[in-house]
C-alpha positions, 0 to 999 in steps of 0.5 A: 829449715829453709824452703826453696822456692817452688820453682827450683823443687819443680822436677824433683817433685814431678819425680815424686808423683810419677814414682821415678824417686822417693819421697822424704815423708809419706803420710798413710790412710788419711782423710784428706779436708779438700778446702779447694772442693770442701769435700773430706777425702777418704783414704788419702795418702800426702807425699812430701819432699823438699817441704812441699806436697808432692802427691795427694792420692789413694796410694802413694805406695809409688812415693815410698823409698828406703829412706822414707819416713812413713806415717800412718793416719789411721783413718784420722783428718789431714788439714791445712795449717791454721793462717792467722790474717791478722795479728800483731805479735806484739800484743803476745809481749813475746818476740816473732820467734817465741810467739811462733813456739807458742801457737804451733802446737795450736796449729798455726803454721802461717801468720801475716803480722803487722809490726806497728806496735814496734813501729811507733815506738822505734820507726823503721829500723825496729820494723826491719828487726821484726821483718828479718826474724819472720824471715828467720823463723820456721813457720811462714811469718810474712809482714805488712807495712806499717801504714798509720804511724802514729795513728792518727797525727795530729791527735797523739805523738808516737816514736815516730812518724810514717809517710808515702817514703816510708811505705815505698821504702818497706814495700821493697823489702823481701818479705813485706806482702801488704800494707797494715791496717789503714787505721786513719779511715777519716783521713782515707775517706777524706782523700788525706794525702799523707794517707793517699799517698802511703795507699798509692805506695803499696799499691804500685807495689801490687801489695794488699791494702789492709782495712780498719772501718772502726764505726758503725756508719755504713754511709758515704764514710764508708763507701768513701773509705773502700773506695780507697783501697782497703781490701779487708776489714777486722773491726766489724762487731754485726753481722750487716757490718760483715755483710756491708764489706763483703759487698764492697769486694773486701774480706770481712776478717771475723776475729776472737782474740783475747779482748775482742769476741767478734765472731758469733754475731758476724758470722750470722752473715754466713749461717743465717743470711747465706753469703758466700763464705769464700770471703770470710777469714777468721783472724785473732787481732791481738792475743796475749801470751796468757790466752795462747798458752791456756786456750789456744790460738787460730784453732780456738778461733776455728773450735768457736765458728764451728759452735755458732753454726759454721761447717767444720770444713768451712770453718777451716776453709776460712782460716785456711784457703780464703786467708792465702787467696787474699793475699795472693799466697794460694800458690804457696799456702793454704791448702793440702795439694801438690807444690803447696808449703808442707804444713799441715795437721793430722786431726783426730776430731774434726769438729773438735779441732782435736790437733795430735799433730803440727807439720811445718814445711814436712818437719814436725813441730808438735805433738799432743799440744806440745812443741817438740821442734828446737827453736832457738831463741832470737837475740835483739840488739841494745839498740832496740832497748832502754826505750822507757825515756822519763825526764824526772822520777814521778811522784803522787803529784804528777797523777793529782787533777785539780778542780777549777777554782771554788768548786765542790765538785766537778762533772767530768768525762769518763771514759767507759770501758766495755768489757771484750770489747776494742769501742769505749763510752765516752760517760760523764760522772760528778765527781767530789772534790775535797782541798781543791783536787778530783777526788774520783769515786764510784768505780771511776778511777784515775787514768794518766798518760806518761810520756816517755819516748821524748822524755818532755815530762809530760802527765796528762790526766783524766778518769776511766771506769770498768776495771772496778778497783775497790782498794789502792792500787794501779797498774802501768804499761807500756803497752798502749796501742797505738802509740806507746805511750806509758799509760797507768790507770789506778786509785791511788796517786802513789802506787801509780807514781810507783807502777810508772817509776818502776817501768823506767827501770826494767826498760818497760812492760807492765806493773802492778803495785798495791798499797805501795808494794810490788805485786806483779811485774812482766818485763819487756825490755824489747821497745817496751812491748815484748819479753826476751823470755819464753812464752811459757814464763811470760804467761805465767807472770801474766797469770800473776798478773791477773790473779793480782788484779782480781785481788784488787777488786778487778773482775773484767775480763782480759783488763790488761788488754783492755787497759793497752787500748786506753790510747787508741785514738782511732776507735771510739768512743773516748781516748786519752793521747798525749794531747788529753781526752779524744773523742774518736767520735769527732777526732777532736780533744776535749775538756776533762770537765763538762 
C-alpha cells in the first residue's frame, strides 16, 4: 500500500480526531507503551485512517463509523513497530521484498539497510535496484548510501569503486536517508580525501553520516574520526566503548545479529553506569535467514536487552523512538501517536515481547508469528545475474601452498577466528611440510580467496582456524564482506576446487562438498549474494547447511557468518583480500610465512 504523505492526509486526520468522519480502523481498550513519555497507558483506544494514527485516547468511540473495522485490545500492549537502524539485507541471502516477509511477524516494520554488499559486486546500477524495491515494499525500507566501496582501496579490489561523485549522485535519490557506515575510519581520521569528500557529500545533502570505529583505541584516532562526521556507531564490543560514543554526541548502536552478540556487555553503560538511554538504539548488523526464521529479528534483539536488565519500555523506546529521532523520521516513524506511519503491535507479554499481532501503515500483516499479508515476489533483472566470473575451471593445484625451498616445516601466520564475534587473531603455528608443499594440521585449516568479479585467475592463499574441521571437506562462498570475493576455506584441495567450481555454475551463493560429494548448496543467483526463493526455503537449506558442517567436525556457532567475514580487511585483526594476508591492525599485507 502506498502511504500518502502526511501532509495531503492532514485534514482528513483532523477530521478523525475531532469525530467529523470515520476512522478506517479503531483499536479498543489497549495499553498504550507511550515511548515519548515511557510511560504504559491504560486504557487506550488508537484511531487509524489513511495509514496513519489519527487519534490515541481513552475513547475513541467518536472515531467509529459503519465502515469501520474495530479491533479490541483486551487489555493487551499497543507498541510501536520494531526499526532496525542498522542492517544489511544481503546478509539475509534474501532479496528486500523477501527479507521484509520474514521479519514482519518478528515485529519489524522499519529497516534502514545499507546495500554495500551489493554495491561491491555491481556499483551503482545494483545499489539503485535495492533502492527501488525498498520503495516498493510494504513496510518502510529506507537506504543509505554506500560509502566504502571497496572497503578499503588499496587493500582489496571489489566490483567497483565509490568517490564523492558517487555519493552526490545516491544522495539525490527519493529514498537515500544517510551515508552507510563509514568503514575506512583510518582513511577518516586521516582527513583522506576520497573519504572526506564522500563525507562532504552527504553532508550537504543534510543526510546521517553512518559510523564504523572497528578498534578498541579511544585515542586521538577516535577523537579524529568523530570529528569527521560519524554520527553513530555499531562496532563497539565494551560498555567504555558504548559510553565513549555517546560522549562524543553519536549513537551507540548495540547489536545481536547472527555472528555478532554485543549488547550484554554494552549496555551496562545504561544499567549499570546511568547513561542516558535516549541515545542507545538496538540494531542487528547482519542476520542470516536461518536466524530470522528460527529465533526472531528486532524482537529477539529487544527480548535480549530486557534479559540483561534494561526496562522493558526502555528496551523498545531504543528500538523504537531513539532509532526515528536519529535519523531525523521522528515525524513520520517510531512512536504510537497522531500523524505518525500506522505501524504498530498488539502484545500480549510485555516483557516477553510476546507479538499476537503486525500492523504495518494500519494493514495487518501478521498474526501469531505468521504473515498473513500477500507480498508478491520481486523480480530482478538478468543484468544483475551471472556475476561468478572464473578465468579457467579450478583444480586442487590452485589451492596448494608451497614452502620456501628446503624446508621441513614452515611458521605461518594463522588467522584465528573468534567465535560471535566480527574481530580475528592474526596466530601464527608451525606447520609440516611434506614434498615441498604446507601441510596445514592442528585445527588450521586451509584458507584461499577466489577472484571472480575480473575473471584474472587469481588464488591467493593462506590458513584459518576455528571452524574445526576433522575430515576432508570445504566450503566456498561468495558471500565475503566486503568485497566479494569467492572466499573457500577447508581441508582438502579437492573439494575446495569442487566447492569454487560448482559456484561458477549456479551464479554463486554458498557450497559444501565433503569427501568429493555435494553435501549443501544455497543458490544465490542475484550478484552472488541473495536468493530468488522464499526465506522459508532458504533457511531450510541453510539449516542443511549447518547440520553438514556440524557433521565435518564444525561445532562454532553461525560458521557461515564467520566465514563471510574472512575478508573483511576493515576490522582486525588478520584478513585475507586479493592482495594476501591483511593486518587490519597496520593495514598493510604480510607474508604467510613468519
Amino acid at each position: 500500500m502506498t502511504l500518502a504523505p502526511r501532509h495531503e492526509t492532514l485534514t482528513r486526520l483532523v477530521d478523525v480526531a475531532a469525530g467529523r468522519a470515520p476512522a478506517d480502523l479503531v483499536i479498543r481498550g489497549g495499553r498504550w507503551v507511550n515511548v515519548h513519555s515511557g510511560e504504559v497507558i491504560p486504557d487506550t483506544d488508537v484511531a487509524i485512517v489513511a495509514g496513519r494514527f489519527a487519534y490515541c485516547g481513552p475513547d475513541a468511540s467518536h472515531c467509529v463509523g459503519p465502515e469501520t473495522e474495530v479491533v479490541e485490545a483486551e487489555g493487551r500492549f499497543l507498541v510501536p513497530g520494531l526499526i532496525d537502524a542498522h542492517m544489511h539485507v544481503e546478509s539475509g541471502m534474501v532479496t528486500v521484498t523477501e527479507f521484509v516477509r520474514a521479519v514482519l511477524p518478528h515485529g519489524a516494520t522499519t529497516l534502514f539497510i545499507d546495500p554495500h554488499e551489493i554495491a561491491n559486486v555491481l556499483g551503482l546500477a545494483g545499489v539503485r535496484l535495492m533502492h527501488d524495491e525498498a520503495m516498493a515494499a510494504p513496510a518502510n525500507v529506507f537506504v543509505q548510501a554506500p560509502s566504502c566501496v571497496p572497503s578499503a582501496p588499496g587493500l582489496e579490489t571489489a566490483g567497483a569503486e565509490f568517490g564523492p561523485e558517487e555519493i552526490a549522485e545516491m544522495v539525490r535519490w527519493p529514498n537515500i536517508v544517510g551515508l552507510g557506515e563509514v568503514m575506512n575510519f583510518p582513511g577518516l581520521a586521516a582527513n583522506d580525501p576520497r573519504m572526506a569528500g564522500e563525507v562532504r557529500a552527504a553532508m550537504a545533502a543534510g543526510k546521517v553520516i553512518g559510523g564504523h570505529y572497528a578498534a578498541p583505541d579511544l585515542g586521538r584516532a577516535f577523537h579524529a574520526y568523530v570529528a569527521g562526521g560519524a554520527e553513530d556507531d555499531h562496532e563497539g564490543t565494551r560498555a567504555e566503548d558504548a559510553a565513549a560514543r555517546v560522549r562524543q554526541g553519536m549513537r551507540a548502536m548495540l547489536r545481536l545479529g547472527s555472528a555478532w552478540h554485543d549488547v550484554a556487555q554494552q549496555v551496562r553503560a545504561v544499567t549499570e553506569m546511568g547513561l542516558d538511554s535516549r541515545h542507545f538504539v538496538l540494531c542487528t548488523d547482519d542476520s542470516h535467514s536461518g536466524t530470522l526464521v528460527r529465533e526472531g529479528h528486532m524482537d529477539r534483539v529487544v527480548r535480549h536487552a530486557i534479559e540483561q536488565g534494561v526496562r522493558p519500555v526502555t528496551a523498545i523506546q531504543m528500538a523504537t523512538i531513539n532509532a526515528a529521532w536519529h535519523f531525523g523520521m521522528e515525524r513520520e516513524i517510531g512512536s504510537i501517536t497522531p500523524g505518525r506511519r500506522a505501524d504498530f503491535l498488539i502484545v500480549s507479554d510485555l516483557a516477553a515481547l510476546a507479538i499476537d499481532r503486525v500492523y504495518a501503515r494500519g494493514r495487518l500483516m501478521a498474526e501469531a508469528g505468521r504473515l498473513v499479508a500477500d507480498i508478491p515476489p520481486y523480480e530482478y533483472p538478468e543484468s544483475a545475474k551471472g556475476t561468478v566470473r572464473l578465468a579457467r575451471p579450478l583444480g586442487a593445484a590452485d589451492f596448494a601452498v608451497r614452502a620456501p625451498a628446503g624446508a621441513n616445516s614452515v611458521r605461518a601466520r594463522v588467522i584465528g577466528v573468534v567465535e560471535n564475534q566480527a574481530p580475528t587473531k592474526a596466530l601464527e603455528a608451525d606447520l609440516p611440510v611434506r614434498d615441498g608443499l604446507v601441510e596445514p594440521e592442528g585445527g588450521v585449516a586451509r584458507i584461499a580467496l577466489v577472484e571472480r568479479h575480473r575473471a584474472t585467475g587469481e588464488v591467493v592463499n593462506a590458513f584459518v582456524s576455528g571452524f574445526g574441521y576433522d575430515v576432508p571437506c570445504a566450503l566456498a562462498s561468495t558471500v565475503a564482506h566486503d568485497s566479494h570475493q569467492m572466499i573457500v576455506v577447508g581441508t582438502s584441495s579437492a573439494d575446495m576446487a569442487a566447492a569454487a567450481n560448482r559456484l561458477a555454475e549456479v551464479g554463486g551463493g554458498i557450497a559444501f562438498f565433503r569427501e568429493g560429494e555435494e553435501k549443501a548448496l544455497i543458490e544465490m543467483p542475484v550478484a552472488g549474494l541473495m536468493s530468488v526463493e522464499r526465506a522459508e526455503i532458504v533457511a531450510a537449506k541453510a539449516d542443511r547447511l549447518l547440520e553438514e558442517m556440524a557433521a565435518a567436525g564444525c561445532r562454532m556457532n553461525n560458521a557461515v557468518m564467520q566465514h563471510s567475514l574472512l575478508g573483511l580487511v576493515v576490522i582486525p585483526e588478520l584478513r585475507i583480500s586479493d592482495k594476501g594476508l591483511v593486518d587490519v591492525r597496520t593495514f598493510e599485507t604480510v607474508d604467510l610465512f613468519v
